[in-house]
N, C-alpha and C positions, 0 to 999 in steps of 0.2 A: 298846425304851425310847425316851423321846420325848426330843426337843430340850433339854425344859424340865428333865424331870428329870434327867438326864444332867449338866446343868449343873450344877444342886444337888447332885449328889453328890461331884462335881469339886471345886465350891466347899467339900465338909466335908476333903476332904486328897487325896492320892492313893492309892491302896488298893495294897499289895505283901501278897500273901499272905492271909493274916486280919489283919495289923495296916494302921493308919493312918499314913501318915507324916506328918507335920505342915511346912507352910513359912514362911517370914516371911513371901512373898507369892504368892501362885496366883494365875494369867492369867486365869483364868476368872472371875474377881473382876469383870472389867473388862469380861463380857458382860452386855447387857441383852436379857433375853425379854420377852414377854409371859407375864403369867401364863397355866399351862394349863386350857382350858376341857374339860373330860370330855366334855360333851354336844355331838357335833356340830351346827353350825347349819343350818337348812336351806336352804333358795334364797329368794330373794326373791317373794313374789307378782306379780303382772302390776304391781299400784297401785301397790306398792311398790317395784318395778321402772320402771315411769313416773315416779313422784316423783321418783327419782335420777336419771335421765334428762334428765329435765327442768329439775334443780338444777345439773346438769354442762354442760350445750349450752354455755354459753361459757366453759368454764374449757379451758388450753391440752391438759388432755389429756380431753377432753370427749367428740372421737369417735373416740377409743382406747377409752375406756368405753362406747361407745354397740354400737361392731361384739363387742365382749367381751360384755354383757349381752344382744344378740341374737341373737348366733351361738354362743354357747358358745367362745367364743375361747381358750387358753389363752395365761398371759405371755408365754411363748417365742416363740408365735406372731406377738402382736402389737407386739411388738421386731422381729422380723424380716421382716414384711410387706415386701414391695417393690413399687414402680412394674412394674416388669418382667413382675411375674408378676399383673398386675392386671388385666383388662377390665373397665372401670367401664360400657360399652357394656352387655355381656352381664349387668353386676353381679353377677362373681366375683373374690374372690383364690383363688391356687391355694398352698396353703402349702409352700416348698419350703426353706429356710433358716430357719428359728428363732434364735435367740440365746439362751443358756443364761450362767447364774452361776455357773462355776465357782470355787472357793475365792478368792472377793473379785473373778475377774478375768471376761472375758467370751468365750466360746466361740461359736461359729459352727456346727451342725450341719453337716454335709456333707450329707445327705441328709434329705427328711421323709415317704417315703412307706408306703402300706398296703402292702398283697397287692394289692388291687384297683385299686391306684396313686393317684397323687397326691389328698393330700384335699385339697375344693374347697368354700370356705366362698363361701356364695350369699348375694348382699345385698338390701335390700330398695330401693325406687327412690329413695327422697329419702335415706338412709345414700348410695347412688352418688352423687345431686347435690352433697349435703357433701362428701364426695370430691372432685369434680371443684372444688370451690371451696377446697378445704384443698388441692389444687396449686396454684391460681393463687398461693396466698397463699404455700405455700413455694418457689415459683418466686421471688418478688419476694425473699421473705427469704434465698436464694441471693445474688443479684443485690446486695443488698445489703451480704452479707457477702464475695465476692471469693472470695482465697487461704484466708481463714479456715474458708473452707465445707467438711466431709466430707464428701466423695458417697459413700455407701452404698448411694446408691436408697431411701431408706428411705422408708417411707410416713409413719408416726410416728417423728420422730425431735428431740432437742434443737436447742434456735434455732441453733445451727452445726452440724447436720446429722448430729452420732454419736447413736452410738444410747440407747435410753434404756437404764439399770439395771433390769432385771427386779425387784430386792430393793425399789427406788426404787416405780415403778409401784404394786410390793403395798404397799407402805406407804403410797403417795400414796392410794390408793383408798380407805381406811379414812374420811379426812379429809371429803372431801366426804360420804359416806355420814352420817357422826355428824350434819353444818350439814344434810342434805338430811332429817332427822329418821325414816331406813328403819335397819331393821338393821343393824348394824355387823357383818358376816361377812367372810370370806377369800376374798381376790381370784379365790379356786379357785372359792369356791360361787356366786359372784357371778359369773362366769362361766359356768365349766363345768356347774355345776349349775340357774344360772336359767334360762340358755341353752336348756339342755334340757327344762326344766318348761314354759317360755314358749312354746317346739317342740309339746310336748306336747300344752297347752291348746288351742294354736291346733290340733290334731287331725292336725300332720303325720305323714303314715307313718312306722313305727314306723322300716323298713326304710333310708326315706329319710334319718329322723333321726338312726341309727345312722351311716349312710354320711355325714353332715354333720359329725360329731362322733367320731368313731372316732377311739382310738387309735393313730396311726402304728405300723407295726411298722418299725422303720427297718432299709435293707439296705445301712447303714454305720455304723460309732461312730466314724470320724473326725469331729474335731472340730477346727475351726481358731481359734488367739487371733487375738482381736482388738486391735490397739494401740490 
């Protein structure tokens, strides 16, 4: 059962038995979905992958979207990217900490690796040059900010340095997409699935693409909050 519905069934009473109980007021009242779509959307085209791209370059989360739409990025991933595990030299992140949304709050993977070990998202050369200039820039924005600063390492992270809301991110995404006039799909397909098409097109091994985009099999479910 999906999100949506579940909601709506919530919102006609609470169900005991075969009957319904009826309340003055249900919590669930107070959720907003999106209505659900049936038909999955697909990935975006190359153009229409460009378009967006091209409409986001200077918006603050621009090349959060950029490494996401070319690498097959997922949210977790790109919440939790760090300095640390980055060779912008060689133009790889290695993904080792995600950030997760757990029930409103924010979790910290302990681990993010395959069988085959650590996945290693490969960049393209001018994605590394942006890079190396969205450090200067939040270097200075540190410097700026003092005591107020969180140092997380974060690669993408809010003007005081925590990290972003993964819920935030998929919702911010929507927004530019509708102004940039391409599909309005889930920050999943816009990702992980254009990611992949784009891979594709461009006639990457299948083998390789796999290994760029693989599902971590993770060899922990610790998970640490984040304050």
């Amino acid at each position: 059962m999906s999100d949506y519905y579940r909601n709506m069934v919530l919102r006609g009473g609470i169900p005991t038995g075969d009957e319904f109980v009826d309340f003055t007021w249900n919590p669930s009242t107070g959720i907003e979905l999106e209505p659900e779509d049936p038909a999955e959307a697909g990935p975006w085209t190359p153009a229409e992958a460009g378009r967006f791209l091209a409409y986001t370059a200077d918006d603050p989360m621009g090349l959060m979207f950029r490494v996401m739409v070319l690498r097959g990025c997922r949210r977790a991933e790109l919440c939790g990217f760090r300095w640390s595990f980055a060779d912008l030299d060689q133009g790889v992140f290695t993904v080792k900490r995600p950030i997760l949304q757990l029930g409103g709050k924010l979790h910290e993977e302990a681990t993010a690796k395959r069988r085959a070990g650590d996945r290693l998202v490969f960049l393209d050369a001018e994605t590394a040059q942006q890079l190396r200039e969205h450090r200067q820039v939040q270097l200075a924005a540190r410097l700026r900010a003092g005591e107020a600063w969180q140092d997380d390492d974060l690669i993408f992270c809010q003007a005081d340095g925590r990290p972003w809301n993964p819920d935030h991110v998929s919702k911010r995404f929507k927004k530019p997409a509708a102004q940039a006039g391409v599909p309005v799909i889930k920050l999943h397909e816009g990702g992980r699935h254009t990611g992949n098409s784009l891979m594709r097109d461009a006639r990457v091994d299948q083998e390789v693409r796999i290994a760029r985009s693989a599902t971590p099999a993770r060899t922990s479910t610790t998970r640490t909050p984040m304050c």
